[in-house]
PQR file of N, CA, C, O and H, with PARSE charges and radii, in Angstrom:
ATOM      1  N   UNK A   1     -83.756  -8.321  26.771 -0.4000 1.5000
ATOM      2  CA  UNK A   1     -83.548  -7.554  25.563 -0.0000 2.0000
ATOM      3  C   UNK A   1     -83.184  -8.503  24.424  0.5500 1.7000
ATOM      4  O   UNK A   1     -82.400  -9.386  24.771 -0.5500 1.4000
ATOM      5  N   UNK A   2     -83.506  -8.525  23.353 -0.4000 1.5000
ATOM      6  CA  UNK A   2     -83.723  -9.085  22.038 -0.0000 2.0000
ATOM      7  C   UNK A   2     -82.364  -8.574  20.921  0.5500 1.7000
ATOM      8  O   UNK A   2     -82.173  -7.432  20.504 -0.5500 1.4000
ATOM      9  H   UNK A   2     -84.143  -7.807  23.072  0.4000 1.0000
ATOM     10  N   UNK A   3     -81.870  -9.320  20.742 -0.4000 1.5000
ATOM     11  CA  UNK A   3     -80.521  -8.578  19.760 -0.0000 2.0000
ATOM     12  C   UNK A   3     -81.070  -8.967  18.432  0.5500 1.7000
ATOM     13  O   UNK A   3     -81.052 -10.097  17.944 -0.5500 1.4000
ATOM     14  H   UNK A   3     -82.024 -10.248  21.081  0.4000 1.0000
ATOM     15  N   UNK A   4     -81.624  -7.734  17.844 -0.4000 1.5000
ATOM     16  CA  UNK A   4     -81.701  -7.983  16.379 -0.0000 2.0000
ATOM     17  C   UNK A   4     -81.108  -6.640  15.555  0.5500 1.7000
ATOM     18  O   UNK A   4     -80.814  -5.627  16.189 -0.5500 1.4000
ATOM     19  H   UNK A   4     -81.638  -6.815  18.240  0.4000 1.0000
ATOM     20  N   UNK A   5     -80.975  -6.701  14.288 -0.4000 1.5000
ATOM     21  CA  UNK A   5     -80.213  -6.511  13.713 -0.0000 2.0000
ATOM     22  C   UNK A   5     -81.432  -5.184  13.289  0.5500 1.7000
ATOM     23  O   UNK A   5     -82.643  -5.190  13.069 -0.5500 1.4000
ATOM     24  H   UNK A   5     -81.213  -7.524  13.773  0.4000 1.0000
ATOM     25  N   UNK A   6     -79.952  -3.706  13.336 -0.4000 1.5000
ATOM     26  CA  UNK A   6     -80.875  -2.490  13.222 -0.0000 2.0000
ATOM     27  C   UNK A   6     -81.673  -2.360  11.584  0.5500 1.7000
ATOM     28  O   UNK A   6     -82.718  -1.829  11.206 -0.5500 1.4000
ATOM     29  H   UNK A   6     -78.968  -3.700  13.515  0.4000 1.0000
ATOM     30  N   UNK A   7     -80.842  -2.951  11.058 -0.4000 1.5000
ATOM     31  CA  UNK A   7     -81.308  -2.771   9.070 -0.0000 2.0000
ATOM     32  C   UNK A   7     -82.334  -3.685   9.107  0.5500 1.7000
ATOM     33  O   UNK A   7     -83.357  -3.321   8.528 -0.5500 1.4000
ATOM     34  H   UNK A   7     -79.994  -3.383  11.365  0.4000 1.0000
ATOM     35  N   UNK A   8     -82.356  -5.148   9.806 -0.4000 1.5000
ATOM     36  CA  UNK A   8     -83.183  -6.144   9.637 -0.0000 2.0000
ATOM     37  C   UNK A   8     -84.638  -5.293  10.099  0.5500 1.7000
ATOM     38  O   UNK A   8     -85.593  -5.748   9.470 -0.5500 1.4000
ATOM     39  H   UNK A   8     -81.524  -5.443  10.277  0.4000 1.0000
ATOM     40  N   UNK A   9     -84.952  -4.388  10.863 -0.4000 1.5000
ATOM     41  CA  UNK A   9     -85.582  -3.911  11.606 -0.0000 2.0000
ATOM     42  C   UNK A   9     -86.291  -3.285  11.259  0.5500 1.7000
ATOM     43  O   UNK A   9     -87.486  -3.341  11.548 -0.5500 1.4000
ATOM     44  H   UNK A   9     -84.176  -4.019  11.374  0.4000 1.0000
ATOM     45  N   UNK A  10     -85.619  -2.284  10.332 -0.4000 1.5000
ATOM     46  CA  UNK A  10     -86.377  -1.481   9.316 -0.0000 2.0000
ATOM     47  C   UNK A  10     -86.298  -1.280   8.039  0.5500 1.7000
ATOM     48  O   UNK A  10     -86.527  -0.342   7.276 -0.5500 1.4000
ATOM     49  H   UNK A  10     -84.648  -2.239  10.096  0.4000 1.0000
ATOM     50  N   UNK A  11     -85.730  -2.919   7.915 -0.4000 1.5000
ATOM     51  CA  UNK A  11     -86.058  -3.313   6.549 -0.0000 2.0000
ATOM     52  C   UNK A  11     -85.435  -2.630   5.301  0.5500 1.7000
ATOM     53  O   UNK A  11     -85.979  -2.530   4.202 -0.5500 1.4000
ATOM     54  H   UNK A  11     -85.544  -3.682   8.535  0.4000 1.0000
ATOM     55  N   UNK A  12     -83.940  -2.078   5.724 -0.4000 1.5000
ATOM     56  CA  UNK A  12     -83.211  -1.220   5.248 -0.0000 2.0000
ATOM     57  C   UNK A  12     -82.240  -2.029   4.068  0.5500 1.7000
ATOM     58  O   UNK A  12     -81.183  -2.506   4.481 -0.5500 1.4000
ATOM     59  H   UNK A  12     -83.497  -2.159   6.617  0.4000 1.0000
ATOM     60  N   UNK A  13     -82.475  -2.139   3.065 -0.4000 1.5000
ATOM     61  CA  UNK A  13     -81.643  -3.597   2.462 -0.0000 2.0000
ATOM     62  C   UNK A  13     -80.320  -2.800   1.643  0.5500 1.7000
ATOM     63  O   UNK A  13     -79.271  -3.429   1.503 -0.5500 1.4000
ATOM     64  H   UNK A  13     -83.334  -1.752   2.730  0.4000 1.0000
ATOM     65  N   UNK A  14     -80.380  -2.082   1.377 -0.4000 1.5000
ATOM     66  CA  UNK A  14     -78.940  -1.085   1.024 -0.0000 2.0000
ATOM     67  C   UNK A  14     -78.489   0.076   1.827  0.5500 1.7000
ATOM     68  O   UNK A  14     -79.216   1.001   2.188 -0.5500 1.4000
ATOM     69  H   UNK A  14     -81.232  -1.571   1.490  0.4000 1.0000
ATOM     70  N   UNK A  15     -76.896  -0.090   2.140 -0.4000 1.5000
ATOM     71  CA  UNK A  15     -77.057   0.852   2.711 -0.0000 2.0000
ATOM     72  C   UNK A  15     -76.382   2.050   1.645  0.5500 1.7000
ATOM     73  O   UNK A  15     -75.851   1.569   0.644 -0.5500 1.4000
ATOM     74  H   UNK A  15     -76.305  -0.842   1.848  0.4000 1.0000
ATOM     75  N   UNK A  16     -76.366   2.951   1.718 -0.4000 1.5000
ATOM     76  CA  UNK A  16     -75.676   4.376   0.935 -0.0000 2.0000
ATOM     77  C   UNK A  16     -74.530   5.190   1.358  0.5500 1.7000
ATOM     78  O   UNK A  16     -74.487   6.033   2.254 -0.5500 1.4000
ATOM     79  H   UNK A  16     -76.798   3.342   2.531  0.4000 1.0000
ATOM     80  N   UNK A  17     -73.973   4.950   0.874 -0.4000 1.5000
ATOM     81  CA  UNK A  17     -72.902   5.876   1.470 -0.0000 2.0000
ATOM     82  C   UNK A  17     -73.198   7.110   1.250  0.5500 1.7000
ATOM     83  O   UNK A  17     -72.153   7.588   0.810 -0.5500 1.4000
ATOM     84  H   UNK A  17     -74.008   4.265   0.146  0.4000 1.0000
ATOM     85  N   UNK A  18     -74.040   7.982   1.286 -0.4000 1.5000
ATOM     86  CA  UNK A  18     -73.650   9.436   1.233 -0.0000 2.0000
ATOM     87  C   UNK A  18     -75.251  10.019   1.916  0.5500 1.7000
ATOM     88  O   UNK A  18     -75.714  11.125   1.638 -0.5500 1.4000
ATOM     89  H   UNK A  18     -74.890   7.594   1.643  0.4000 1.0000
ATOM     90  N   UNK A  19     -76.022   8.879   2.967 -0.4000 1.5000
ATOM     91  CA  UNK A  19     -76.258   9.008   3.740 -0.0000 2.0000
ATOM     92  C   UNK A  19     -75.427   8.911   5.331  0.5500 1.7000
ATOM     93  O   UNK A  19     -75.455   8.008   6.167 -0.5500 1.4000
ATOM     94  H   UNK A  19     -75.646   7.981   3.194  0.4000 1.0000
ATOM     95  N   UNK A  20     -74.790  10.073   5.334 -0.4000 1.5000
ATOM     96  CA  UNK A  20     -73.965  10.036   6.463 -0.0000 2.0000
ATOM     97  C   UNK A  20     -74.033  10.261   8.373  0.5500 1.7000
ATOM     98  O   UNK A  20     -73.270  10.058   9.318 -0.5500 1.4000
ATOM     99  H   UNK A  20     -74.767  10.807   4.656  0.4000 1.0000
ATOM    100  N   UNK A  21     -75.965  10.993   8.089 -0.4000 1.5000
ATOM    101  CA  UNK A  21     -76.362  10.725   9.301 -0.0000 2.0000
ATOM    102  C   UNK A  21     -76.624   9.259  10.108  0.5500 1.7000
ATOM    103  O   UNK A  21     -76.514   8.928  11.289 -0.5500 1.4000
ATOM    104  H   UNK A  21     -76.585  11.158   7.322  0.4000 1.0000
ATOM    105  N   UNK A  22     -77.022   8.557   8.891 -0.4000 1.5000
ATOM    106  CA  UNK A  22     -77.072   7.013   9.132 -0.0000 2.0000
ATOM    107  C   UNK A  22     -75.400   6.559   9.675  0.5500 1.7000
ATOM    108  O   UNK A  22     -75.115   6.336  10.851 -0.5500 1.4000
ATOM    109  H   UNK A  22     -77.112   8.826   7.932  0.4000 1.0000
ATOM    110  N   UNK A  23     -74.541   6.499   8.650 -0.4000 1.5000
ATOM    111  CA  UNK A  23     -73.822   6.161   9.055 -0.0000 2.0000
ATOM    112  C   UNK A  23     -72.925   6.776  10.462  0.5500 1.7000
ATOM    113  O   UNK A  23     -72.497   5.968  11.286 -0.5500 1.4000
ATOM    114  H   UNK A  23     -74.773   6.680   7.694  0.4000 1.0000
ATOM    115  N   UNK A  24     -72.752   7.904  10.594 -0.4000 1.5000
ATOM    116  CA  UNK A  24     -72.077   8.083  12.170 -0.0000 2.0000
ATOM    117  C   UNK A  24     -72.517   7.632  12.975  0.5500 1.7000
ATOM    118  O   UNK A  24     -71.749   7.740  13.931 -0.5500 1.4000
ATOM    119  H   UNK A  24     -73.099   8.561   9.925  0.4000 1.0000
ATOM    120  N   UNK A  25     -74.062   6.729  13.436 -0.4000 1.5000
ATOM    121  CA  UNK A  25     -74.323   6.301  14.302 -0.0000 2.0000
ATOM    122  C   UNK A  25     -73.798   5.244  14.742  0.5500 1.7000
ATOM    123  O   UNK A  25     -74.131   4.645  15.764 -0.5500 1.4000
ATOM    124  H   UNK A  25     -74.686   6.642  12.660  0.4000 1.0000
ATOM    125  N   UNK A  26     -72.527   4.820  13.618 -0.4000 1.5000
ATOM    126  CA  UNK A  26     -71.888   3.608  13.945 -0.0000 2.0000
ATOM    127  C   UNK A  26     -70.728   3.638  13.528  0.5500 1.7000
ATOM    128  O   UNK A  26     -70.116   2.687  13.043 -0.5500 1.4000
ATOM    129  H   UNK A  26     -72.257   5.306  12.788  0.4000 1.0000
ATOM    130  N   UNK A  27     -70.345   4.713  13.684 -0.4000 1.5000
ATOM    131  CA  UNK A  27     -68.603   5.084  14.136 -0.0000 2.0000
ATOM    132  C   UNK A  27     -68.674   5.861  15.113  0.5500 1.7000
ATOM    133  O   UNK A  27     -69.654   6.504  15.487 -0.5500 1.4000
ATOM    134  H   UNK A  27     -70.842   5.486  14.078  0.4000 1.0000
ATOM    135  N   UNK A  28     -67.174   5.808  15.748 -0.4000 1.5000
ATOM    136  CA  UNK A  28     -67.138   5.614  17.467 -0.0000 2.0000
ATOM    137  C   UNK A  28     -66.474   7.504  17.256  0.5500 1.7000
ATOM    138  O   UNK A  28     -66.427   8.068  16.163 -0.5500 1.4000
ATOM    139  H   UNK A  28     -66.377   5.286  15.444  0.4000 1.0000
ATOM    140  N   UNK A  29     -66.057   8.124  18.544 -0.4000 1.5000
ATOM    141  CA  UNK A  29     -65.932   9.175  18.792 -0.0000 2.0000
ATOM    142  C   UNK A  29     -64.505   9.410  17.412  0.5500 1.7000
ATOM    143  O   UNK A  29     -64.242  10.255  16.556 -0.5500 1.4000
ATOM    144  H   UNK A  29     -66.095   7.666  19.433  0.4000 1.0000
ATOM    145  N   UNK A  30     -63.995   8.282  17.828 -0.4000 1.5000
ATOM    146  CA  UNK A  30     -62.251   8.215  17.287 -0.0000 2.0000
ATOM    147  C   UNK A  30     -62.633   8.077  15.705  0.5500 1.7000
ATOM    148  O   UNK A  30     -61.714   7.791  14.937 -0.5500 1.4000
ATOM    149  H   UNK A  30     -64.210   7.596  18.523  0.4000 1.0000
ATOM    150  N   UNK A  31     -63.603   8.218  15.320 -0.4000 1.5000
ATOM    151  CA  UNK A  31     -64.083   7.626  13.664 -0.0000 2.0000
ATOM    152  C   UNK A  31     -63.658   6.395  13.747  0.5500 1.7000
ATOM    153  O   UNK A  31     -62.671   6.353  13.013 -0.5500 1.4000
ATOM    154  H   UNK A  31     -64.349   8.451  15.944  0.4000 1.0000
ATOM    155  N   UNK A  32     -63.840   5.306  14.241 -0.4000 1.5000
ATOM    156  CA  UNK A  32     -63.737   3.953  14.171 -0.0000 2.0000
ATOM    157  C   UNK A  32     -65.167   3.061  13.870  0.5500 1.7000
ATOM    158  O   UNK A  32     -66.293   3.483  14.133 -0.5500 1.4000
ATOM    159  H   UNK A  32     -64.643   5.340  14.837  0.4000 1.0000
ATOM    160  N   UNK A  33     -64.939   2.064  13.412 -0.4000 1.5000
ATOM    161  CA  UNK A  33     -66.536   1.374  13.068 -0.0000 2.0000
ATOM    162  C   UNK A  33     -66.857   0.360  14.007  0.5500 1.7000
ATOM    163  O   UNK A  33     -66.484  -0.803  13.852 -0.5500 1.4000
ATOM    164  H   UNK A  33     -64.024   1.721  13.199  0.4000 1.0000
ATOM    165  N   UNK A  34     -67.567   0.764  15.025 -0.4000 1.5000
ATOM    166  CA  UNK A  34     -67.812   0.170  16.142 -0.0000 2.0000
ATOM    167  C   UNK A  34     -68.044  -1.388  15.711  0.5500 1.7000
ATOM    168  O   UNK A  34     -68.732  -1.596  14.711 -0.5500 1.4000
ATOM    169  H   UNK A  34     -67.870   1.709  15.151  0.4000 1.0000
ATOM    170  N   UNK A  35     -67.595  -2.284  16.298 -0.4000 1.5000
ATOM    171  CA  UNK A  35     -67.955  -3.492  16.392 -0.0000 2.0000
ATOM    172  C   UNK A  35     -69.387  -4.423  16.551  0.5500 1.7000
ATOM    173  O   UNK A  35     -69.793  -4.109  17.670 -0.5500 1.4000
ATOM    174  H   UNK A  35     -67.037  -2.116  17.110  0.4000 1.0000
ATOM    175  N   UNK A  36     -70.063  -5.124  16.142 -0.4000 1.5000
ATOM    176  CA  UNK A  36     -71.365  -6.084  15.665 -0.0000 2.0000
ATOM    177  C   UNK A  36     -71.891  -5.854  17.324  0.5500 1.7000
ATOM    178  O   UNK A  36     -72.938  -5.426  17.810 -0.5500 1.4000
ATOM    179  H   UNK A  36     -69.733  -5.379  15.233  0.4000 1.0000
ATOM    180  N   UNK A  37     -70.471  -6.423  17.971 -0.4000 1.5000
ATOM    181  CA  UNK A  37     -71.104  -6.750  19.090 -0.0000 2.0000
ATOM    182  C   UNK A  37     -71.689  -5.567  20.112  0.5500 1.7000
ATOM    183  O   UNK A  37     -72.269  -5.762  21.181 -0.5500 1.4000
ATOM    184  H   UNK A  37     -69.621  -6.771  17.576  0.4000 1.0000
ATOM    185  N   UNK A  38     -71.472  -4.672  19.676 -0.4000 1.5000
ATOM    186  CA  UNK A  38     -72.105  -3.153  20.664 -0.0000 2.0000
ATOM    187  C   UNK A  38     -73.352  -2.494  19.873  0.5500 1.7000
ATOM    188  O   UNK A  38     -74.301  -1.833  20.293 -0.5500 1.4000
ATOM    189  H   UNK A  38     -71.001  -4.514  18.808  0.4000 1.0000
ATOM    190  N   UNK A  39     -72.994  -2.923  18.552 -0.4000 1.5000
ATOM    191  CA  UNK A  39     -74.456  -2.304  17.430 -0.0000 2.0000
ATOM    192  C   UNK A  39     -75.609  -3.487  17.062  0.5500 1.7000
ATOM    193  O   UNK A  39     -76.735  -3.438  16.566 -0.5500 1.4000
ATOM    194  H   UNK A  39     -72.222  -3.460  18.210  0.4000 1.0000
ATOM    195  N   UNK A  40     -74.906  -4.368  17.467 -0.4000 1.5000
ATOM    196  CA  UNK A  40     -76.175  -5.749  16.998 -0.0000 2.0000
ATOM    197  C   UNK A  40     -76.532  -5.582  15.661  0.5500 1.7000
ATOM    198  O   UNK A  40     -77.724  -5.728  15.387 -0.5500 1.4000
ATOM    199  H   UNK A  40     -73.991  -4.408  17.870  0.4000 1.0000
ATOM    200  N   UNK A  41     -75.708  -5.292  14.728 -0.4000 1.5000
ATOM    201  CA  UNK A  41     -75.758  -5.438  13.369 -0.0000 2.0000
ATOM    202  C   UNK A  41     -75.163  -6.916  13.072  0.5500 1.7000
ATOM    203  O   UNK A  41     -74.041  -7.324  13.369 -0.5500 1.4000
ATOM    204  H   UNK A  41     -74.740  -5.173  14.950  0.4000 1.0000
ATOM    205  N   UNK A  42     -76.340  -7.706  12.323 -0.4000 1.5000
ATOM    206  CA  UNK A  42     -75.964  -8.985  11.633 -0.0000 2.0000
ATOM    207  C   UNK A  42     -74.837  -8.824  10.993  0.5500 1.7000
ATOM    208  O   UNK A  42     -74.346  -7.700  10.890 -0.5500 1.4000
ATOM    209  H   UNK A  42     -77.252  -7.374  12.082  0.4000 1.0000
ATOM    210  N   UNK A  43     -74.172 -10.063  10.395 -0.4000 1.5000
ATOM    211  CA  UNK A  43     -72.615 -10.050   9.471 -0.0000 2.0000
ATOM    212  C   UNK A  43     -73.363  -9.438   8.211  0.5500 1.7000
ATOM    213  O   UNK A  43     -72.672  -8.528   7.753 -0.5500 1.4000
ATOM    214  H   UNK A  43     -74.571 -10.976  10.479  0.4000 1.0000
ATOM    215  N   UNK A  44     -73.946  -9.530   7.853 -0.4000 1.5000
ATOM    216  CA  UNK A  44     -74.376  -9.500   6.179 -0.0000 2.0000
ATOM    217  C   UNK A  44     -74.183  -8.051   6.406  0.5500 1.7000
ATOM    218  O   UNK A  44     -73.082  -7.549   6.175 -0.5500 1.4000
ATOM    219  H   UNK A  44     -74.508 -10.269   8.224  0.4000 1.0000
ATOM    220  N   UNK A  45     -75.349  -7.217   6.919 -0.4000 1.5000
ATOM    221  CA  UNK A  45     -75.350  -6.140   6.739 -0.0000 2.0000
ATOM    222  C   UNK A  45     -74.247  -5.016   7.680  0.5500 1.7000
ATOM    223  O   UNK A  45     -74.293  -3.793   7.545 -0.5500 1.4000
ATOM    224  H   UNK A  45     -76.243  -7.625   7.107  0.4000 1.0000
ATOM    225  N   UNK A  46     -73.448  -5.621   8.468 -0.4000 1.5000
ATOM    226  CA  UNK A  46     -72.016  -5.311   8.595 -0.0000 2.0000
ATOM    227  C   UNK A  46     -71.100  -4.976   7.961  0.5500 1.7000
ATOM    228  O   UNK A  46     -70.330  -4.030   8.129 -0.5500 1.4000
ATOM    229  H   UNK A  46     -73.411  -6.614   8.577  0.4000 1.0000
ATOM    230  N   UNK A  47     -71.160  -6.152   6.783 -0.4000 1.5000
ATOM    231  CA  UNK A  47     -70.151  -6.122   5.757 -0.0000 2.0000
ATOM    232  C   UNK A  47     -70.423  -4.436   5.314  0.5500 1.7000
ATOM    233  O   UNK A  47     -69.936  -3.353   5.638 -0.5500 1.4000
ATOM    234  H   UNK A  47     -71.786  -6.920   6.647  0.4000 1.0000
ATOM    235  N   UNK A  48     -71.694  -5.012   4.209 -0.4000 1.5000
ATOM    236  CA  UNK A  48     -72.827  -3.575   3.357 -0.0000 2.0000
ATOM    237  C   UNK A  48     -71.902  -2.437   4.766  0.5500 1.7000
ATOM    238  O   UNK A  48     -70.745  -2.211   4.412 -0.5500 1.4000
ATOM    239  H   UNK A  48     -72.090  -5.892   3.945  0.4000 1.0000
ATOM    240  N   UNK A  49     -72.159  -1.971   5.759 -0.4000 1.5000
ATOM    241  CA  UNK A  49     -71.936  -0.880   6.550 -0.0000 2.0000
ATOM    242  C   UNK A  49     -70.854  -0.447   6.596  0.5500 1.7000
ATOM    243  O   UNK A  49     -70.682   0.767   6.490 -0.5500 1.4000
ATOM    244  H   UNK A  49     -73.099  -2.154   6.047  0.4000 1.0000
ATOM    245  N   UNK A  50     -69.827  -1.297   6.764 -0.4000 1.5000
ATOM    246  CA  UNK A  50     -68.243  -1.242   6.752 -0.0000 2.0000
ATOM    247  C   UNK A  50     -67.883  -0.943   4.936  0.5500 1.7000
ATOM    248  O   UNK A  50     -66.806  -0.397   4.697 -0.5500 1.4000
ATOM    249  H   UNK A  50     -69.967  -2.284   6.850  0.4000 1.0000
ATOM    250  N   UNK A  51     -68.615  -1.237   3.979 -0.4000 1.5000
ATOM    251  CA  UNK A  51     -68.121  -0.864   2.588 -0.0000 2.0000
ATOM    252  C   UNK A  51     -68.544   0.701   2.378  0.5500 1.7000
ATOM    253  O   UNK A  51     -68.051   1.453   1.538 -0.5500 1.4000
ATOM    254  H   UNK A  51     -69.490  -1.680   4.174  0.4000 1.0000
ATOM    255  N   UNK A  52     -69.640   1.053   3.393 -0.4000 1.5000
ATOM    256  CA  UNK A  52     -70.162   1.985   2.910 -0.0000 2.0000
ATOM    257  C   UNK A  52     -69.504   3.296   3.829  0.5500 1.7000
ATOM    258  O   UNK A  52     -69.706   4.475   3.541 -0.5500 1.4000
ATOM    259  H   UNK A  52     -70.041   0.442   4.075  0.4000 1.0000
ATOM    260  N   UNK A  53     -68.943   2.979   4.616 -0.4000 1.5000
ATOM    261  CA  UNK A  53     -68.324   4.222   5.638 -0.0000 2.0000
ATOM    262  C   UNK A  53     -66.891   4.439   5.202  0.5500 1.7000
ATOM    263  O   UNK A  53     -66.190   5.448   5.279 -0.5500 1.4000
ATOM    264  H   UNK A  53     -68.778   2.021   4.851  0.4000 1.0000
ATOM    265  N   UNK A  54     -66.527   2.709   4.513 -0.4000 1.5000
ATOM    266  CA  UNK A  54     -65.178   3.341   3.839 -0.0000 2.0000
ATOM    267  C   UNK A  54     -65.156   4.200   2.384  0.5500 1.7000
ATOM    268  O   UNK A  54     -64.345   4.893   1.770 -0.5500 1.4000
ATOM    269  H   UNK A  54     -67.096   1.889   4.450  0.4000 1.0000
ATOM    270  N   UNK A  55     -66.363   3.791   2.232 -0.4000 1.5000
ATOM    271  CA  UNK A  55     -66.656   4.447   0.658 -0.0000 2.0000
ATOM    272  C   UNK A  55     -66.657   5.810   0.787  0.5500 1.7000
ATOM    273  O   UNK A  55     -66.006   6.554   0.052 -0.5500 1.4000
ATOM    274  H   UNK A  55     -67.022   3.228   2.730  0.4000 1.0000
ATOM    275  N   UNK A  56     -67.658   6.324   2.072 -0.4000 1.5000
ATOM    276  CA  UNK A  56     -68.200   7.480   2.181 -0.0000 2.0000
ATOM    277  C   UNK A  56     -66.378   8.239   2.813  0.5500 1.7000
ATOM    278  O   UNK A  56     -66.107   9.412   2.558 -0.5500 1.4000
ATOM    279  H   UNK A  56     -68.186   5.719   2.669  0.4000 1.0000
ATOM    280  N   UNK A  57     -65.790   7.702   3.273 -0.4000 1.5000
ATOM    281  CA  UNK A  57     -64.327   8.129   3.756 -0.0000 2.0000
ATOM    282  C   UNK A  57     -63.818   8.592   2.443  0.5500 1.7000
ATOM    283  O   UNK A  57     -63.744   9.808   2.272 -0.5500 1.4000
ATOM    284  H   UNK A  57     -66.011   6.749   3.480  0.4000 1.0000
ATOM    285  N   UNK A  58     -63.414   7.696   1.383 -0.4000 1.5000
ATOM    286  CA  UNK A  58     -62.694   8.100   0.603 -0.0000 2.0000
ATOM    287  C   UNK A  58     -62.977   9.120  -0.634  0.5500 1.7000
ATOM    288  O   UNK A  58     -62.145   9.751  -1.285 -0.5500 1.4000
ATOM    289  H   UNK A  58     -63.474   6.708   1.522  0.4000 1.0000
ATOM    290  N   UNK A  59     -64.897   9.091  -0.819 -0.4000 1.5000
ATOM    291  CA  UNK A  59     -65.246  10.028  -0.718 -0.0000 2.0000
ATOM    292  C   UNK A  59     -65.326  11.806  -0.516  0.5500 1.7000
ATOM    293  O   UNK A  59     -65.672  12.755  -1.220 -0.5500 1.4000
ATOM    294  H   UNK A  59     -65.574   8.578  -0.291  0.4000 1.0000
ATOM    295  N   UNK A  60     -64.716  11.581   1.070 -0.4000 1.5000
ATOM    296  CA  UNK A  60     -64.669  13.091   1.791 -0.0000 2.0000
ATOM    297  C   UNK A  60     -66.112  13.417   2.639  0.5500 1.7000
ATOM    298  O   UNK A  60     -66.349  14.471   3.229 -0.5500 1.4000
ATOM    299  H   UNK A  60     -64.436  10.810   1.642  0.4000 1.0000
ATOM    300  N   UNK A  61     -66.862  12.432   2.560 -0.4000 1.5000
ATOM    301  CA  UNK A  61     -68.209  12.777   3.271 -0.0000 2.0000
ATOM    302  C   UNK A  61     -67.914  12.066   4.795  0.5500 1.7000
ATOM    303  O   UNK A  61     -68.892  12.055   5.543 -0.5500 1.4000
ATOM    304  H   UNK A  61     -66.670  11.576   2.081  0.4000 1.0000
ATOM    305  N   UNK A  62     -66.854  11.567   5.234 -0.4000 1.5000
ATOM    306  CA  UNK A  62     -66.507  11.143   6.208 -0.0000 2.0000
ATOM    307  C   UNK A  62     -65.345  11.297   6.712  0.5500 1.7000
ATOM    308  O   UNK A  62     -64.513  11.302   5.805 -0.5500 1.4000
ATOM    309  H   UNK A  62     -66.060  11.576   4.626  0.4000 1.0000
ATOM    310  N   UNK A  63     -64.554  11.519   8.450 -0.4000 1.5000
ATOM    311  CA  UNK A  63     -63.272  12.112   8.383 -0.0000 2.0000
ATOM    312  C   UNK A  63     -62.813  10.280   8.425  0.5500 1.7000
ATOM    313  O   UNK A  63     -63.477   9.244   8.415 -0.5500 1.4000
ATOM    314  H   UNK A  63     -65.230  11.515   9.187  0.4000 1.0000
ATOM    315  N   UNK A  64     -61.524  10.555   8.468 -0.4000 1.5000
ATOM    316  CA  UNK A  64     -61.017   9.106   8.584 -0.0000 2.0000
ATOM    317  C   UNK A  64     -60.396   9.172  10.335  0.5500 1.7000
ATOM    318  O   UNK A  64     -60.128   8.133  10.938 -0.5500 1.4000
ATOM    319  H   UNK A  64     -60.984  11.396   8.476  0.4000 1.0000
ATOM    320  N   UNK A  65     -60.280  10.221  10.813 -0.4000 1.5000
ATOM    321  CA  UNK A  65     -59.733  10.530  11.998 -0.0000 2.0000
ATOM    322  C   UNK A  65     -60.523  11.633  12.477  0.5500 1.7000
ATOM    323  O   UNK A  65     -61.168  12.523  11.924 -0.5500 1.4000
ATOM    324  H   UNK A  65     -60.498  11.065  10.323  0.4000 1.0000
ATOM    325  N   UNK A  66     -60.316  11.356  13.509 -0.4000 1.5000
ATOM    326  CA  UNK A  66     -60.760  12.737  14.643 -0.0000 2.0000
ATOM    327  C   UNK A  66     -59.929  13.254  15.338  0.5500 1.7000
ATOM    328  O   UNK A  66     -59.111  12.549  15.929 -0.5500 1.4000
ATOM    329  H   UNK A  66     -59.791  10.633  13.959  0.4000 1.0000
ATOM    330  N   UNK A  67     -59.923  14.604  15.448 -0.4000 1.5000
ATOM    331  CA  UNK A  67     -58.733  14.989  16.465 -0.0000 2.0000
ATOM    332  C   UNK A  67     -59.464  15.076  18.161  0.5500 1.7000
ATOM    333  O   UNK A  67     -58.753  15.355  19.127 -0.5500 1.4000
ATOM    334  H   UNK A  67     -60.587  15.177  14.967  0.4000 1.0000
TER
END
């Protein structure tokens, strides 16, 4: 298996925060932002992912917790 990077893949070069189906695929049950190493997301577009789930958090389009 090949670890490449899911944005590199499909060529996704911004991500959006208030696309939020995108983003839950990479927060964990607990609303946590799963780690590079389980999503094979490069650093670059890590960063972009992690700005954009906190964005979309403070927002309200995202919970910050789960019960």
């Amino acid at each position: 298996m090949t670890k490449s990077c899911y944005f590199c893949q499909q060529k996704i070069e911004n991500i959006d925060y208030q696309d939020t189906d995108l983003l839950n695929q990479f927060i964990s049950g607990q609303a946590k932002i799963i780690s590079p190493k389980r999503t094979n997301v490069c650093a670059r577009h890590q960063r972009k992912l992690s700005k954009a789930i906190k964005k979309a958090r403070v927002m309200g389009l995202l919970p910050f917790t789960r019960k």
